[in-house]
C-alpha positions as CSV (number, residue, x, y, z in Angstrom):
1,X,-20.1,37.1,-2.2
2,X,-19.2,35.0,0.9
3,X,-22.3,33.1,0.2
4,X,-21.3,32.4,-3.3
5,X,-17.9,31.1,-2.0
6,X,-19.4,28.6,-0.4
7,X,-21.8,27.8,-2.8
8,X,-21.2,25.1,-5.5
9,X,-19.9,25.3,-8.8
10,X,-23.5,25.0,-10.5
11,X,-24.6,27.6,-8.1
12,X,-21.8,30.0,-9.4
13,X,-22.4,29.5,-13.0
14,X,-26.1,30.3,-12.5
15,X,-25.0,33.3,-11.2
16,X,-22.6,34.7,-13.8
17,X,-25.4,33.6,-16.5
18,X,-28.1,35.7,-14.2
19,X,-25.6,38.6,-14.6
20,X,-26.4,38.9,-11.1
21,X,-22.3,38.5,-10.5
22,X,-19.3,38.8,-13.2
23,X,-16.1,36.5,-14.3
24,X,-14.1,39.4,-13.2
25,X,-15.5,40.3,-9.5
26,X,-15.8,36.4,-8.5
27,X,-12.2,35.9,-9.6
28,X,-11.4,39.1,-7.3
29,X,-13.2,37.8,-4.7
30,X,-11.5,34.6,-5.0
31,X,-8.2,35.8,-5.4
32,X,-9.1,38.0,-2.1
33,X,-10.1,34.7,-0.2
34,X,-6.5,33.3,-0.8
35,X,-4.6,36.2,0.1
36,X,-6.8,36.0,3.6
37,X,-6.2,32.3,4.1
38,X,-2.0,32.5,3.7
39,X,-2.0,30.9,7.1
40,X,-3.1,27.5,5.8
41,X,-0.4,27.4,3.0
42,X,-2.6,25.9,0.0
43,X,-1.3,28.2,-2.9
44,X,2.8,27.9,-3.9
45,X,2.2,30.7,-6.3
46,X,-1.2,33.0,-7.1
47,X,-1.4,33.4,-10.9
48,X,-3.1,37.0,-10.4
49,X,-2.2,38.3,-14.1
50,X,-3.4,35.5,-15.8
51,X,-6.2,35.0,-13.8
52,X,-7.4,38.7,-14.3
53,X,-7.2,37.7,-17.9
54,X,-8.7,34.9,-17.9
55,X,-11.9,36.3,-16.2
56,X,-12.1,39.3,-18.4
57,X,-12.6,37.7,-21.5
58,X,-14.8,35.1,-19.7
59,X,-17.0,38.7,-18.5
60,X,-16.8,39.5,-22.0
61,X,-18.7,36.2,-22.8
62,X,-21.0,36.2,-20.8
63,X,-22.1,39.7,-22.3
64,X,-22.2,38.7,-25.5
65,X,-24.6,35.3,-24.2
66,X,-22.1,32.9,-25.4
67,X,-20.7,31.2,-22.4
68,X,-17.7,28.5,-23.7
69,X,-19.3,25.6,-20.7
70,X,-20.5,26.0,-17.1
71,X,-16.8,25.8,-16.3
72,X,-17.2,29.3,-18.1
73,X,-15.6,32.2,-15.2
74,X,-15.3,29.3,-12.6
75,X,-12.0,29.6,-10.6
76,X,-9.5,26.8,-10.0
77,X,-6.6,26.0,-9.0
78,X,-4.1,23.4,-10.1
79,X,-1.4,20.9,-7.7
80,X,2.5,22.2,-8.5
81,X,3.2,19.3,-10.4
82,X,1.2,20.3,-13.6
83,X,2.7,22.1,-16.4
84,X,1.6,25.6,-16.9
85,X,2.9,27.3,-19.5
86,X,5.3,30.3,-19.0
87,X,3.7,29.4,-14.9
88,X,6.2,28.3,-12.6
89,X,5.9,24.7,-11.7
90,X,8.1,23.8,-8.8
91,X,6.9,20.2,-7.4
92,X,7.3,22.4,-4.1
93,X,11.3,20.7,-4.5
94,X,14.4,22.8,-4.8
95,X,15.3,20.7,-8.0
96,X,12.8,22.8,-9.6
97,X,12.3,25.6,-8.0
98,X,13.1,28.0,-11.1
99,X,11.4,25.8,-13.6
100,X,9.4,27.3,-16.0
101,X,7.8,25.3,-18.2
102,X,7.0,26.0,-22.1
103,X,3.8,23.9,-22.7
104,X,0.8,22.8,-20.3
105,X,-0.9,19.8,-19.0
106,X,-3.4,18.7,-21.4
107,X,-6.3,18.9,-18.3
108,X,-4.9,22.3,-18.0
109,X,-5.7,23.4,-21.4
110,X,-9.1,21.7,-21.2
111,X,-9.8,23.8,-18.5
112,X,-8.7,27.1,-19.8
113,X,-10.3,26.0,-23.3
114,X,-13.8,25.9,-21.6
115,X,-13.4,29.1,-20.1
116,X,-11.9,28.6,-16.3
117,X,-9.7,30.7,-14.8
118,X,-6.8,29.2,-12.2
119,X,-6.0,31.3,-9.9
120,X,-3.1,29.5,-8.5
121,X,-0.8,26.0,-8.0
122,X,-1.1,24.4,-5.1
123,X,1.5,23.3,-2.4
124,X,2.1,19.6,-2.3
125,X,4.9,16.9,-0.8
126,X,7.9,17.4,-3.0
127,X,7.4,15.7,-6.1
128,X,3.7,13.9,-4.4
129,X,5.9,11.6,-2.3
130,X,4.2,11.6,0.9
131,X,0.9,11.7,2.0
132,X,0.8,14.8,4.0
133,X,2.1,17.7,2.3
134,X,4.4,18.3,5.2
135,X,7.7,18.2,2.9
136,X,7.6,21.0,0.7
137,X,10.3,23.2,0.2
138,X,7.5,26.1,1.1
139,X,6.2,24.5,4.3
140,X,3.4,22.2,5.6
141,X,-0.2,23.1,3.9
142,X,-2.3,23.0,7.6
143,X,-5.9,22.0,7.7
144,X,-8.7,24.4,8.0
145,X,-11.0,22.2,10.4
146,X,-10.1,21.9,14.0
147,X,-7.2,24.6,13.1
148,X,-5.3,26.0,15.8
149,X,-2.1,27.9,14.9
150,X,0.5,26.1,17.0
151,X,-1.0,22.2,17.2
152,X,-2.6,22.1,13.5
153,X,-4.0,19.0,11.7
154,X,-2.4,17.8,8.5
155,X,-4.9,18.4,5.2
156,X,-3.7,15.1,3.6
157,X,-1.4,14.8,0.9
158,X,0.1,14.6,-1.4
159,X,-2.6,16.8,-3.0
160,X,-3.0,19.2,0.1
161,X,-3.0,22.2,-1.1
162,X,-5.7,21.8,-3.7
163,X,-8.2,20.4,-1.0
164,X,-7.3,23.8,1.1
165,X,-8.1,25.8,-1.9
166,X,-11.1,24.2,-2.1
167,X,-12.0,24.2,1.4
168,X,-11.1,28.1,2.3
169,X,-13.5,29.2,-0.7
170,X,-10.2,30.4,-2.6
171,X,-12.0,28.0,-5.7
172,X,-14.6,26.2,-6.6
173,X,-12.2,23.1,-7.9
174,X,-8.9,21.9,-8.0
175,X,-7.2,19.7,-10.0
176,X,-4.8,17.4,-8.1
177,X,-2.8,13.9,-9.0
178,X,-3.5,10.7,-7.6
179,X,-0.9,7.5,-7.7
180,X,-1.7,6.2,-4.3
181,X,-4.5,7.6,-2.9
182,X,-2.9,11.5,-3.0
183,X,-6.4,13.3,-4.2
184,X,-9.0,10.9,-1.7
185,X,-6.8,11.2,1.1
186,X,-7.1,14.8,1.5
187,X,-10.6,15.0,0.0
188,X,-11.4,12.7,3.3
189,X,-9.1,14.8,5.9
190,X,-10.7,18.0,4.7
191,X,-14.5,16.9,3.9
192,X,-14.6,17.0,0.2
193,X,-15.4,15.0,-2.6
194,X,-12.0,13.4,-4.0
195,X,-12.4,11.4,-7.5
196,X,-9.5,9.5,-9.1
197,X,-10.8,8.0,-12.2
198,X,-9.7,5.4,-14.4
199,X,-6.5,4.9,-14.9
200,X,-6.1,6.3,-18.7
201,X,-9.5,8.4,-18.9
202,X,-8.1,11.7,-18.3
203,X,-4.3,12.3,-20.1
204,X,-1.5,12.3,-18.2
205,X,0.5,14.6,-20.3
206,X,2.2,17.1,-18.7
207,X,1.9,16.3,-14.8
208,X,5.2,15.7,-14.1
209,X,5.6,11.7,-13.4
210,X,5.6,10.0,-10.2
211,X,4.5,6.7,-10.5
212,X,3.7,6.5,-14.8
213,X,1.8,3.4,-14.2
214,X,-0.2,4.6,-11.3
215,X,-0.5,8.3,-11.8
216,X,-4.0,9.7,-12.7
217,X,-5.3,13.5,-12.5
218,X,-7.8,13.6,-9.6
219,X,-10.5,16.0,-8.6
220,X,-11.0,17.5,-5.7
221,X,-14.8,19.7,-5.2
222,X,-17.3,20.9,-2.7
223,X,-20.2,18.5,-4.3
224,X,-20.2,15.7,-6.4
225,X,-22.4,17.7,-9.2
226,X,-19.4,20.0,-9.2
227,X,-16.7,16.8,-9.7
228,X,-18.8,15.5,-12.8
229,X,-18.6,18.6,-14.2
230,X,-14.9,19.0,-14.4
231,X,-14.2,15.5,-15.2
232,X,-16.6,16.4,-18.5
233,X,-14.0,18.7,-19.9
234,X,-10.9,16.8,-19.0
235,X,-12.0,13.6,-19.8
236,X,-11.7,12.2,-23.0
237,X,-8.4,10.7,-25.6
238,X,-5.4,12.4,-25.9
239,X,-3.2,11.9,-28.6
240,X,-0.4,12.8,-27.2
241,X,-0.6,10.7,-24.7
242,X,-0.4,7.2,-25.5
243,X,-1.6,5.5,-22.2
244,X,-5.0,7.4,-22.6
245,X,-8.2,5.3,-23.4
246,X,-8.8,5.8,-27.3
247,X,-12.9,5.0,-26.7
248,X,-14.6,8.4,-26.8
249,X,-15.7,10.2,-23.7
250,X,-19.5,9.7,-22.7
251,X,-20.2,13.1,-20.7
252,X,-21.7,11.7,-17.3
253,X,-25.1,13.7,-16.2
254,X,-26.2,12.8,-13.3
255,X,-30.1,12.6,-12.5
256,X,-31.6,14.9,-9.7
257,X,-31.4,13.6,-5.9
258,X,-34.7,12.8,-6.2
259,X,-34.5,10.3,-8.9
260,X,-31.6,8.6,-7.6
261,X,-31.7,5.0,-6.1
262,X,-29.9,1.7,-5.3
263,X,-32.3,-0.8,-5.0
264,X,-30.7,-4.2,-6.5
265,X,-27.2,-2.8,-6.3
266,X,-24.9,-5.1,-5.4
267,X,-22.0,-3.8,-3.1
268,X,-19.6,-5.5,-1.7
269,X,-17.3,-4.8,1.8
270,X,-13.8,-6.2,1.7
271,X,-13.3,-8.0,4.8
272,X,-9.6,-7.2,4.6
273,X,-9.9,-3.4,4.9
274,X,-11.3,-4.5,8.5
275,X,-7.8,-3.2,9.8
276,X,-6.5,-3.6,13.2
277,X,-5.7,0.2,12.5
278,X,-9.1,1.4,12.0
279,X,-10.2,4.0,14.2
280,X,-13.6,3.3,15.4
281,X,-15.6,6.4,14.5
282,X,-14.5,5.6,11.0
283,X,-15.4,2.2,11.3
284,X,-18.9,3.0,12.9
285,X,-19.4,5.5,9.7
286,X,-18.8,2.7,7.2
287,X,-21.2,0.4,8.8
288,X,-23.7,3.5,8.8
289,X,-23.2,3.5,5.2
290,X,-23.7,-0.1,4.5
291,X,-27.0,-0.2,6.5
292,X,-28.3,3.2,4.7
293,X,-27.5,1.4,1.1
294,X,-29.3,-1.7,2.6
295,X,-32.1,0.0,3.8
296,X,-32.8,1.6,0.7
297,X,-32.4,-2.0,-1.4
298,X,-29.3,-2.6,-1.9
299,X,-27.7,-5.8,-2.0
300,X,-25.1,-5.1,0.4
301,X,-22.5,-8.4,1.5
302,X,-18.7,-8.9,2.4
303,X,-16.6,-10.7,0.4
304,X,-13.3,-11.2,0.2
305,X,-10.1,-9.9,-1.5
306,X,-6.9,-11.8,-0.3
307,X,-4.1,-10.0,-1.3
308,X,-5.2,-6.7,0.2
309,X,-2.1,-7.6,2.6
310,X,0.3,-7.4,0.3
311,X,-0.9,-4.6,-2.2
312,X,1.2,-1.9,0.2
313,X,4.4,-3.5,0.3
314,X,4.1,-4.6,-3.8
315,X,3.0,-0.3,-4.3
316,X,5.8,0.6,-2.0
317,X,8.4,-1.5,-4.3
318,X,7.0,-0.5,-7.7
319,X,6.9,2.9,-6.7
320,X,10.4,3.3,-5.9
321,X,11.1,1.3,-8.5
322,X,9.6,3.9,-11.1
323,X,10.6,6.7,-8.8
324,X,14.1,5.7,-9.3
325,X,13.9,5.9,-13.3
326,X,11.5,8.8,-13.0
327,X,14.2,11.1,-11.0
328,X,17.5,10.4,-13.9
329,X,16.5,13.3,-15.4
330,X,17.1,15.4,-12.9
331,X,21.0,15.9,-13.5
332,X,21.8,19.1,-12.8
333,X,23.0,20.0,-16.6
334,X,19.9,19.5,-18.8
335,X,17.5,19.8,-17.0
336,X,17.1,21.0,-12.9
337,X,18.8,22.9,-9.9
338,X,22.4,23.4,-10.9
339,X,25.1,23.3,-8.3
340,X,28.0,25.9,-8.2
341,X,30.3,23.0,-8.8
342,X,33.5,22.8,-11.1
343,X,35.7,20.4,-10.4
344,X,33.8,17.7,-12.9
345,X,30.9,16.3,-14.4
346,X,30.5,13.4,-11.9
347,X,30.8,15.7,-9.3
348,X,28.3,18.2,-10.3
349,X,25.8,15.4,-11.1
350,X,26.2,13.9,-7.0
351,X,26.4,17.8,-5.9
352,X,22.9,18.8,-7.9
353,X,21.1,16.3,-7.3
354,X,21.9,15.8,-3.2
355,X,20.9,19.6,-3.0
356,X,18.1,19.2,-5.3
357,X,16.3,16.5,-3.9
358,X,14.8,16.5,-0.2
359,X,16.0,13.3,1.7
360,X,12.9,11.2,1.2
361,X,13.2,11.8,-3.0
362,X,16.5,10.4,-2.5
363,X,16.0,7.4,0.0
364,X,13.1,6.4,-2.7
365,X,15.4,6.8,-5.3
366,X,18.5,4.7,-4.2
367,X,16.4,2.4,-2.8
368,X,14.6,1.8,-6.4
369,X,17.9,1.9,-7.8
370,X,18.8,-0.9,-5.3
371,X,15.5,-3.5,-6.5
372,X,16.3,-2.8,-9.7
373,X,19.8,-3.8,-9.8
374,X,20.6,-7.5,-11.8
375,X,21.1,-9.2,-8.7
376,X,17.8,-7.6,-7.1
377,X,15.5,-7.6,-9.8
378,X,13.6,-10.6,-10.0
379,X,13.5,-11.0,-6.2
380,X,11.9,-7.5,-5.7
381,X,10.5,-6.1,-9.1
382,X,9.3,-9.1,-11.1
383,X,7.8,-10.5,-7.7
384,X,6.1,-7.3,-7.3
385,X,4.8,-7.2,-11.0
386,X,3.4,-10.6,-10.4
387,X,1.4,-9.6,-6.9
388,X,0.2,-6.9,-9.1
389,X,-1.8,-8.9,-11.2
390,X,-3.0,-10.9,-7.9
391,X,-4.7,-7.8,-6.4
392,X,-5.6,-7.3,-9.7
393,X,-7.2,-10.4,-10.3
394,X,-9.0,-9.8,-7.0
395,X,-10.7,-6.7,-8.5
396,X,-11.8,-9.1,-11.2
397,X,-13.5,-11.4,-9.2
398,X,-15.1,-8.8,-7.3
399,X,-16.8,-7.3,-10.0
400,X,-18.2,-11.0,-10.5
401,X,-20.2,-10.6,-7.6
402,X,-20.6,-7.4,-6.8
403,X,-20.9,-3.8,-8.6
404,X,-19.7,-1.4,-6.2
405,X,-17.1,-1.8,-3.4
406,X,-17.8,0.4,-0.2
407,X,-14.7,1.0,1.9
408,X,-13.2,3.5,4.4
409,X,-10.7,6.5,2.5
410,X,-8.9,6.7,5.5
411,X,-8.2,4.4,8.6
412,X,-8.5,7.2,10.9
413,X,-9.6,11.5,10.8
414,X,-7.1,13.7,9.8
415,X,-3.9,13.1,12.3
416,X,-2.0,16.0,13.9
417,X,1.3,17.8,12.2
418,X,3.1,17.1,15.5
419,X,2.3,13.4,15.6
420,X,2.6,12.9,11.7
421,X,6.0,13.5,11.3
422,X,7.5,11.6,13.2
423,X,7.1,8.9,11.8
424,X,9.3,8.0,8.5
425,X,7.8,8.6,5.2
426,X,7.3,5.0,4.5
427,X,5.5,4.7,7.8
428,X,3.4,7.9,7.1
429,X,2.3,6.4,3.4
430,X,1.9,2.9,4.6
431,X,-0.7,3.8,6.9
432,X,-2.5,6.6,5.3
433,X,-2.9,5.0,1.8
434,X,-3.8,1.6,3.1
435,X,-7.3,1.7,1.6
436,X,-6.8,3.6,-0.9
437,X,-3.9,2.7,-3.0
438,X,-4.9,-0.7,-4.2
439,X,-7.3,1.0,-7.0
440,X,-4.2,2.1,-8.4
441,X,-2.9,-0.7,-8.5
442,X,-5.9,-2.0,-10.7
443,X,-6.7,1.4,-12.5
444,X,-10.3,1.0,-11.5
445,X,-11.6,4.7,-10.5
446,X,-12.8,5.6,-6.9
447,X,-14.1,8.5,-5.0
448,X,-14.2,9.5,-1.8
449,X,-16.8,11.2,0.0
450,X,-17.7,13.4,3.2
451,X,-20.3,11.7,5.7
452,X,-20.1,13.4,8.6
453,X,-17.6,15.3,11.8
454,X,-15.9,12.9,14.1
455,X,-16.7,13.8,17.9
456,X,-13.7,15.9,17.9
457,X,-15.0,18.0,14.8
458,X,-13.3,16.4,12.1
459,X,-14.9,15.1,8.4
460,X,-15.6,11.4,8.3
461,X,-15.8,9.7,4.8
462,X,-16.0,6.5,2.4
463,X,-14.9,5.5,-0.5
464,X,-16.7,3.9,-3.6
465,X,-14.8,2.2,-6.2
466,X,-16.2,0.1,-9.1
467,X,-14.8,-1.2,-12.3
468,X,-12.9,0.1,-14.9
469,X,-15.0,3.2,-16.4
470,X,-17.9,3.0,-14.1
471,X,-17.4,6.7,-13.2
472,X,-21.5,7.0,-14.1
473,X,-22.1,4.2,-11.5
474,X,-19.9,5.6,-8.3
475,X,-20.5,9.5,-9.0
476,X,-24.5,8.4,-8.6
477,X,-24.2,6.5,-5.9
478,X,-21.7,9.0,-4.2
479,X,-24.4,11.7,-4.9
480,X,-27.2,9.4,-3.7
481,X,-25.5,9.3,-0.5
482,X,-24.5,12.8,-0.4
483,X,-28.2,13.4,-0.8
484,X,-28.7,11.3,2.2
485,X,-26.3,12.4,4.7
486,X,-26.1,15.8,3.6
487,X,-22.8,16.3,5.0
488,X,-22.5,20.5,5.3
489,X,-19.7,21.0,2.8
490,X,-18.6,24.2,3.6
491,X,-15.9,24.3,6.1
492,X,-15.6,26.0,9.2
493,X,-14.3,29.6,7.4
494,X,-17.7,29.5,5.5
């Protein structure tokens, strides 16, 4: 069963349709694996009831031969910031820490629909504002390579928790949200695959708003296989969510290794993600990359996209902008933590909402309150609207020359805990999302991907975006590479 743990998702499913393991004793084993990995705080809450379940009627399938998918037994787990029904979903804040929702994410129900069983929800930064998940309510999620107790390296964030629940063997996938980088940035900190696709192609509906023009359900696996194969049952139109693509879902299968190539592809390297910042190890991994594709036939040349500079500082001011709008909800009398306040409205409003919120929700939040104010908003929000479309437009002409862009996830390995936090918030986010966060500012989809351990042990990896719905395109070259490199996935517990 350790073995299995390991294995991938394809691997598992093989398995349970052998009969040589069932639904039931993988989700135990699963389950068991969680409980014995506490120490890395992945899991907010473990969903053993509805797990158990879950994986007896998935069993009971597999008896009768009529497996629902391949996602059919497979155990999951889900970031706190999706709706579960009759689950607990806290954003790992104290605004919601009793909230219980009464419907579910739509990729939730896609899930469970083909037969998966989630066996938890995952610790993040409260409300996925931050890019470490050090600032939950619950504590810091710590990273399973180069883990020592005391002196621990950050798994990334916001989506933290999911990549340690991936990483520990706890699950063979996680579902995690992405606005600025929040599912490649721990995929790349914790050597896993990390795919955000395009903005609209998997429904929004209930994961509880960030960023609404930004936010996109990522995917966080072992193998790239394994992140195609999840994004087939939660991909797709969703009518009750209006920003989702109404052109029907292609499923993506992916040829073997074997028949995988890149000759004539054309990729492109942004001169401008040449940062001053950039460790060197990463920098000597990208290069690696470049040459590999080249030797192999790819078209591989730099070009150039301009406003780069500015995307962090135009995603920082639309974020808190939306943030700020986002957060009015959370009042303290319909909905959210409740002071024990009676000496007036106003004053239970200020009271609930300064207890409720951590102090970087609310620095984001008077802060966007402050660009959007009449005086403020064409200086700050228009003008950052309008650089939007530049970086934008730089994707654009890109994809003019080029099919592929091939770019570090990170600047440098995983930092750590001690070192992180002390810097601000903004600091933290501003250099950890530096590569990644313009592909949410176009919507095109991206994916990071494990290439190697650093000379102090920790995973190295790139990112590969392409155009709007060119998920086919970057999965294949991701698992062309992957073929390549063969980066050993599991981590050091395996």
């Amino acid at each position: 069963m350790e073995r299995i743990l390991s294995s991938s998702l394809r691997i598992a499913n093989r398995l349970l349709q052998d009969n040589s393991i069932t639904a039931t004793e993988l989700t135990e084993a699963c389950l068991k694996r969680a409980k014995q990995t506490t120490k890395y705080n992945a899991f907010i809450t473990l969903t053993r009831n509805e797990a158990k379940n879950l994986s007896e009627a998935s069993t009971q399938r597999y008896r009768e031969q009529k497996p629902l998918s391949e996602m059919d037994g497979i155990t999951i787990a889900m970031k706190d910031n999706f709706c579960t029904k009759n689950i607990k979903t806290t954003c790992a804040s104290k605004m919601l820490e009793n909230f219980t929702p009464t419907y579910s994410a739509t990729v939730y129900d896609r899930l469970i629909g083909a037969g998966a069983v989630m066996i938890g929800k995952c610790n993040l930064d409260q409300f996925a504002m931050g890019s470490g998940t050090i600032d939950s309510i619950y504590g810091p999620t710590k990273n399973v390579w180069g883990f020592e107790d005391e002196d621990f390296y950050i798994a990334g964030g916001s989506s933290g928790g999911c990549a340690i629940a991936v990483s520990t063997g706890a699950c063979f996938a996680a579902i995690g949200s992405d606005t600025g980088g929040s599912t490649r940035n721990p995929a790349s900190y914790c050597g896993l695959v990390g795919l955000k696709p395009t903005y609209g192609l998997v429904s929004r509906l209930g994961l509880i708003p960030l960023v609404n023009s930004m936010d996109v359900p990522g995917i966080l696996t072992r193998y790239v296989d394994d992140c195609v194969t999840v994004l087939n049952v939660i991909a797709g139109h969703d009518p009750k969510d209006s920003t989702t693509l109404t052109k029907p879902y292609r499923k993506i299968s992916l040829p073997s290794a074997n028949k995988l190539g890149v000759k004539g592809l054309r990729v492109g390297l942004p001169v401008e993600y040449y940062s001053s910042n950039l460790d060197e190890e990463v920098l000597e991994v990208w290069e690696e990359m470049a040459q590999l594709l080249e030797d192999h036939g790819a078209d591989v040349r730099e070009i150039s996209m301009p406003n780069t500079e500015h995307s962090i500082v135009c995603y920082s001011i639309l974020n808190q902008c939306e943030v700020a709008s986002n957060m009015a909800r959370y009042d303290g009398i319909e909905f959210g933590f409740r002071a024990d306040i009676n000496t007036s409205t106003e004053q239970l409003y200020a009271t609930s909402r300064s207890l409720g919120f951590n102090d970087i929700v609310r620095n984001r939040i008077l802060t966007g309150n402050y660009f959007l104010l009449n005086r403020n908003y064409e200086a700050y929000f228009n003008q950052a609207l309008k650089v939007r479309r530049l970086i934008l437009n730089d994707f654009d002409k890109a994809w003019e020359d080029v099919q592929v862009l091939l770019t570090p996830t990170t600047l440098t390995t995983a930092p750590k805990y001690k070192e992180f936090k002390n810097k601000t918030n903004r600091d933290q986010c501003a250099f950890q999302d530096y590569c990644t966060q313009p592909a949410n500012m176009a919507g095109v989809p991206a994916v990071s991907i494990p290439i190697k351990l650093s000379g102090s042990g920790m995973p190295l990896s790139i990112q590969i975006m392409g155009r709007n719905l060119s998920e086919p395109m970057i999965l294949a070259l991701a698992k062309f590479i992957e073929s390549k490199v063969k980066f050993v996935q599991n981590s050091p517990l395996s």
